[in-house]
KENUPA-793199 format. One record per residue (C-alpha): residue in three letters; x, y, z. Coordinates in steps of 0.02 Angstrom, whole numbers, plus 32768, in hexadecimal, padded with zeros to 4 digits. Last residue first. Example, Ala and Ser with C-alpha at 12.3 -4.5 7.8 and 13.67 -1.06 7.14 Angstrom:
KENUPA-793199
ser82AC7FCB8165 ala82677F1F8186 
END
This chain:
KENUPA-793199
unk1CE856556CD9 unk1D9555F46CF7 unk1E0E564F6D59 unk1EA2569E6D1C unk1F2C561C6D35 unk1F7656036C7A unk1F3356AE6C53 unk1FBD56E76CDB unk204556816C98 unk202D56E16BEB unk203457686C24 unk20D9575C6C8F unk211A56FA6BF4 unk21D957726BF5 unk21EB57A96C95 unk219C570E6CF5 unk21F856AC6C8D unk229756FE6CB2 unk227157116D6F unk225C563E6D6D unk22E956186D23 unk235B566F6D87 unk22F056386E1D unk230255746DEA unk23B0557F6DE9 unk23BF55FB6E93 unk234E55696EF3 unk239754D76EA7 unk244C55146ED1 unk24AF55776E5A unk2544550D6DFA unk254E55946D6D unk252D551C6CE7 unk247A55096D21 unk244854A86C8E unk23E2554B6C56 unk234755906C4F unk22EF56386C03 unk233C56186B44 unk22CA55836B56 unk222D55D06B67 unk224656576AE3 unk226F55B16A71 unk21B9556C6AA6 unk2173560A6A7F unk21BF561669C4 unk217455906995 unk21A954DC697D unk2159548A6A21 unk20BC54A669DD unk206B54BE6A8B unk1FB854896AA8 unk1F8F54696B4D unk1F5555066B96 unk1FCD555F6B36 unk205C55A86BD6 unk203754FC6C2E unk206A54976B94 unk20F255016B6E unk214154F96C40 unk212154356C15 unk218D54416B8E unk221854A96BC6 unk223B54366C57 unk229F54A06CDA unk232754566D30 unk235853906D20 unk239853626DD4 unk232A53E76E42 unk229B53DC6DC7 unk224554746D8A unk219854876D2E unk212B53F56D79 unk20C354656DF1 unk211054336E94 unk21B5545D6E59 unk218255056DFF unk2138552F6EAF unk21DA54E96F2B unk2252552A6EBF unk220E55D46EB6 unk21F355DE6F7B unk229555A06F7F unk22DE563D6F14 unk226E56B36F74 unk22AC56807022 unk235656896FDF unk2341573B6FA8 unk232557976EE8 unk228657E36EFB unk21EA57886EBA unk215258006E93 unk20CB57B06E42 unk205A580F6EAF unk2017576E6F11 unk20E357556F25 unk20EA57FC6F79 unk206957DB6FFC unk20C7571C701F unk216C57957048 unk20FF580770B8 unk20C15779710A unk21525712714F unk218B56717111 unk218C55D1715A unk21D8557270D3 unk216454EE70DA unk20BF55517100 unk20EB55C07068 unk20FC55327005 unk207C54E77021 unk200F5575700A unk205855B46F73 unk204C54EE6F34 unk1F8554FD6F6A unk1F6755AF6F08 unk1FBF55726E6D unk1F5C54D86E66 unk1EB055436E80 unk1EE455A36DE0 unk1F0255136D6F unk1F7C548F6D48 unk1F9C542B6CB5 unk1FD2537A6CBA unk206153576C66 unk206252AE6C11 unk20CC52056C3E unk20E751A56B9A unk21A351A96BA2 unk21A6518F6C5E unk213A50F56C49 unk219950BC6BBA unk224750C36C14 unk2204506D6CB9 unk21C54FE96C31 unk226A4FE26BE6 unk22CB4FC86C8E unk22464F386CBE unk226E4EEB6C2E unk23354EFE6C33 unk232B4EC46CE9 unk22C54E1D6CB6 
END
């Protein structure tokens, strides 16, 4: 009875899909996370400017959005494919040179960072190399 309830707990994580996110997801994890952390204004003013400077407040402000949105898990890190599948609207061909680009941006967190400096590092990579490509993922829909 274990091993079948063990392979259907497998199966259901195997066929589990990402869901894609929009704009208006974005703008409700900022706000939770914001409200979470507590943080002040001017840092939440930058952040709407795609500005993200290199603090603890910053790091688990990352952490707490790419966490909320699917992207970054505090166990596993980043999960290249459903950062792809977000970055092509749901179509990633998970041989192309994108989805490499994508990986070279994460790591196993070898260094031993905490969650919030792990999933910063990634994050201000991404950011530096897909930052267009993130924001046509969340441009509003005409």
């Amino acid at each position: 009875m274990k091993i079948l309830v063990a392979i259907c707990v497998l199966i259901s994580l195997a066929s589990a899909e990402y869901a894609l996110k929009n704009r208006e997801n974005m703008l409700a994890y900022r706000d939770e996370c914001v409200k979470e952390l507590s943080l002040p204004a001017d840092l939440v003013e930058k952040y709407t400017k795609w500005e993200y400077p290199n603090d603890a407040q910053t790091q688990c402000y990352i952490k707490c959005v790419f966490t909320k949105w699917g992207l970054f898990d505090v166990q596993t890190g980043f999960s290249v494919e459903n950062i792809h599948q977000q970055l092509e609207n749901g179509h990633a061909d998970h041989n192309e040179a994108l989805h490499a680009s994508i990986a070279g941006c994460v790591d196993n967190n070898e260094q031993g960072s905490n969650a919030c400096e792990w999933a910063y590092r990634g994050a201000t990579c991404l950011l530096k190399e897909h930052l267009q490509k993130i924001q046509k993922s969340l441009a509003p829909k005409a």
